[in-house]
C-alpha positions in Angstrom: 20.3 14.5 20.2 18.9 15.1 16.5 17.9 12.0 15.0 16.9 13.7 11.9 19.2 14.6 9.6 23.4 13.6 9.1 21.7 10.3 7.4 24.1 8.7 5.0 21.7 5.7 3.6 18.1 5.2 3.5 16.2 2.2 3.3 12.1 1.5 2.5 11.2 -1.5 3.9 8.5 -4.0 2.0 5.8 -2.4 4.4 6.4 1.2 3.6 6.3 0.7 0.4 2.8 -1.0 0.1 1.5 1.1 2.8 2.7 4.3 0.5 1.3 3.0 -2.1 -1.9 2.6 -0.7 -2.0 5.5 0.8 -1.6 7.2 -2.7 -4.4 5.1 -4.1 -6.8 6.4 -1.4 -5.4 9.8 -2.0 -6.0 9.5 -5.7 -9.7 8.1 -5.3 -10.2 10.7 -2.7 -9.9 13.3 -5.1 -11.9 11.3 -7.7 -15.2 12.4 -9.0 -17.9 12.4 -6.9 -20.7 10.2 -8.3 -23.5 12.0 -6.3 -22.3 15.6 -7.4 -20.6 15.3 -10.5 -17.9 17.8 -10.8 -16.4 20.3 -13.7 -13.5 19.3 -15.6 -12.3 22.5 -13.6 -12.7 20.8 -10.3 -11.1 17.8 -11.0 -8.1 19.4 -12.2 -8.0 21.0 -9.0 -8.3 18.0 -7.0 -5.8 16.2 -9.1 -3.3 19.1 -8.5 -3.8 19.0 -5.2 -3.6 15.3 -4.6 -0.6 15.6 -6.7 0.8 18.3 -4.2 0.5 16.4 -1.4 2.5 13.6 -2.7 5.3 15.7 -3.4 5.0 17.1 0.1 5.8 14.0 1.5 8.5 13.4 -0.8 10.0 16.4 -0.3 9.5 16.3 3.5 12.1 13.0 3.3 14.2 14.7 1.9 14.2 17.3 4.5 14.5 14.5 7.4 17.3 12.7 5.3 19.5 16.6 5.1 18.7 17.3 9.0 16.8 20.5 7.3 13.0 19.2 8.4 11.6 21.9 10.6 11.3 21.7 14.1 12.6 20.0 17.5 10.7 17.0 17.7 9.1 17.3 20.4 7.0 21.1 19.7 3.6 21.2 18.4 4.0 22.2 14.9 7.3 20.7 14.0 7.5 18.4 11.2 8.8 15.6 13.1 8.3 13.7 16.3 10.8 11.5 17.7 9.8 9.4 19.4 6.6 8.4 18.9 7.3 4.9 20.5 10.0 3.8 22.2 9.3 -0.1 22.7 11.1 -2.4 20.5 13.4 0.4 19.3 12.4 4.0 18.8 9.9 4.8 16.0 9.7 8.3 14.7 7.2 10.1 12.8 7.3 13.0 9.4 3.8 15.0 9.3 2.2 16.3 6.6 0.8 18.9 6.9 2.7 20.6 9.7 3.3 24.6 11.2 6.0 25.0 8.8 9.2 27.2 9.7 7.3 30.3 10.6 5.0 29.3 12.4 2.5 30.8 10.3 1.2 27.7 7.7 -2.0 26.8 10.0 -3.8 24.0 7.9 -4.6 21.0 9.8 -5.7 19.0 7.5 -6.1 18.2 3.6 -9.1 17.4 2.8 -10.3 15.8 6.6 -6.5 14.3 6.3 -3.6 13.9 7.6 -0.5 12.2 6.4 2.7 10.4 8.6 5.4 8.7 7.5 7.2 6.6 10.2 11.0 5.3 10.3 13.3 4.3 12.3 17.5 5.5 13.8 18.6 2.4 14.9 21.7 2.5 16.7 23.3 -0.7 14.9 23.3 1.2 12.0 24.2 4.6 12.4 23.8 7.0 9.9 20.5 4.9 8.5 17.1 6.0 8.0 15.1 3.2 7.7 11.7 4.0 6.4 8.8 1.4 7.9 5.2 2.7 7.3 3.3 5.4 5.7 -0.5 5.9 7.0 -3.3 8.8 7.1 -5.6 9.8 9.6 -8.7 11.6 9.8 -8.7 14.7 11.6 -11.9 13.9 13.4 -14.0 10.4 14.5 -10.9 7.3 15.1 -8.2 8.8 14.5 -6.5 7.6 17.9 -7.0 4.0 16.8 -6.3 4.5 12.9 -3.1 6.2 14.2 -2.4 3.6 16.8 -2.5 1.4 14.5 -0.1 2.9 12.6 2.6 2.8 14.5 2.3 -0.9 15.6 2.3 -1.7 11.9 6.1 0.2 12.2 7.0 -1.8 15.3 6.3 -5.1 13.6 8.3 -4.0 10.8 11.1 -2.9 12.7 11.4 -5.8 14.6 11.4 -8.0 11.3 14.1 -5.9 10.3 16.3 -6.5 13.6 15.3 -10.1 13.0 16.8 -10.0 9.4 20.1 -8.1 10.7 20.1 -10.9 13.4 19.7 -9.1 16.2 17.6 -8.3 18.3 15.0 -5.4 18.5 16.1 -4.0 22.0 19.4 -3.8 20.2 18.3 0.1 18.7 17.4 1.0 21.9 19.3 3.4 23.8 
């Protein structure tokens, strides 16, 4: 079954969209001057650029999971998506940045020590929905596990307010 992809409506929920957006405000500080090593104007407009790139990464990376054109299987060490990642409480899925791209050939790991994942939801009440529930980073080293892990319970919670909502409940987008 492809889960990603052949999706006729999106929907951010309050939690993906305040987790985005601090994600992009750790990005952007990330990538902010260093006060022990002050850096040229050079660097910084690197840093910005790439910041910048990675945002749009992610952006266009939606879009790829929204037109079913996101590579990979799902289940395949470097494919752009996983699904599931979590099947209790209704199945949430994951889009990682970055990733092995189509050929194989794109080997970064990381940007930066991090890596990005935005998590949503199929649910089978609503077919043809993508419903967008969390966006996080990880390091690549140290907690990562538990960073991650948390994560993704912050996107069960969130889906199961949204069954709530609907009036329904969670096991309902299980199947």
């Amino acid at each position: 079954m492809r889960v990603v992809g052949a999706t006729s409506e999106q929907f951010e929920t309050e939690q993906f969209i305040a987790s985005y957006t601090s994600m992009a405000r750790d990005l952007a500080q990330d990538f902010s001057d260093d006060a022990e090593r002050p850096l040229s104007a050079r660097a910084m407009a690197i840093r910005r650029r790439v910041a910048v790139q990675v945002l749009s990464d992610l952006q266009v990376l939606r879009r790829q999971a929204v037109a079913g054109t996101a590579y990979g299987d799902g289940v395949r060490t470097g494919s752009a998506w996983k699904y599931p990642v979590s099947d209790r409480h209704g199945r949430i899925g994951e889009l990682k940045h970055p990733n092995d791209g189509p050929d194989g050939a794109h080997r970064v790991v990381d940007v930066m020590g991090w890596q990005y994942r935005l998590y949503f939801s199929r649910p089978d009440v609503r077919p043809g929905l993508m419903l967008w529930l969390q966006a996080g980073r990880k390091p690549i080293d140290g907690d990562w596990r538990t960073i991650q892990s948390a994560h993704i319970e912050l996107a069960k919670a969130t889906l199961n307010q949204w069954h709530l909502a609907q009036g329904g409940p969670p096991e309902a987008s299980r199947g």
